[in-house]
C-alpha positions, -999 to +999 in steps of 0.1 A: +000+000+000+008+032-009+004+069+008-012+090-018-004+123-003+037+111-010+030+098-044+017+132-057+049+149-043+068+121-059+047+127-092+062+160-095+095+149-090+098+119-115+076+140-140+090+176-136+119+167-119+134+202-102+139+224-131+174+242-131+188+216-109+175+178-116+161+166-148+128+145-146+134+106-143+109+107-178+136+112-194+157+081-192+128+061-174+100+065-195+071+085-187+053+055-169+088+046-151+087+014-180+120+016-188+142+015-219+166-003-234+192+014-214+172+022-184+153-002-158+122-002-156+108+017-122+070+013-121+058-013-095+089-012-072+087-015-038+089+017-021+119+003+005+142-007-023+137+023-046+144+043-012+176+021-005+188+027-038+186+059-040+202+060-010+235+040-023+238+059-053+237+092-031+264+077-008+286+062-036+275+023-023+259+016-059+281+033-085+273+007-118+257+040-137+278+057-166+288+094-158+278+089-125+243+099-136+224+084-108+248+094-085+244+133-099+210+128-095+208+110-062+225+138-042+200+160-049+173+143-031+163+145+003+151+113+023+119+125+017+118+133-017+137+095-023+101+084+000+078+102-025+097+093-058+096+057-042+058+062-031+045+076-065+064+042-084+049+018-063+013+034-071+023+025-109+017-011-103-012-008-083-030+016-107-020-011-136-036-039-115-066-018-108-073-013-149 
């Protein structure tokens, strides 16, 4: 279960991302967090290991992304924001299961 409240903060972030200073995760994730070729698919995580993640990339942990892209990225997220990114993913699976 998700907390709605977090996944509309976390809708902004993966959608608009914070402009002058983070890109939106649409752009290599997809606009539905699918994935690509390239880039893993997101939608349908579980919140605690998108949070985790995030959180490895941010420390240096996880470094397996080229240019240090999610590591860029990573630092520029609070704990909370990493919750409601994590929050509004998870939602993607249930909204898919609802349909």
């Amino acid at each position: 279960m998700t907390d709605p409240e977090l996944g509309k903060q976390g809708e902004h972030i993966f959608t608009k991302g914070f402009p002058g200073r983070m890109d939106a995760c649409t752009k290599c994730h997809g606009n539905e967090g699918e994935g690509t070729s390239k880039y893993p698919r997101l939608n349908g995580q579980h919140p605690q290991y998108v949070v985790q993640e995030l959180k490895n990339f941010k420390s240096g942990k996880r470094s397996n992304d080229a240019n240090e892209e999610m590591r860029k990225i990573a630092r520029q997220l609070s704990e909370s924001d990493m919750q409601a990114v994590a929050h509004y993913l998870a939602s993607l699976k249930e909204e898919m299961l609802e349909e």
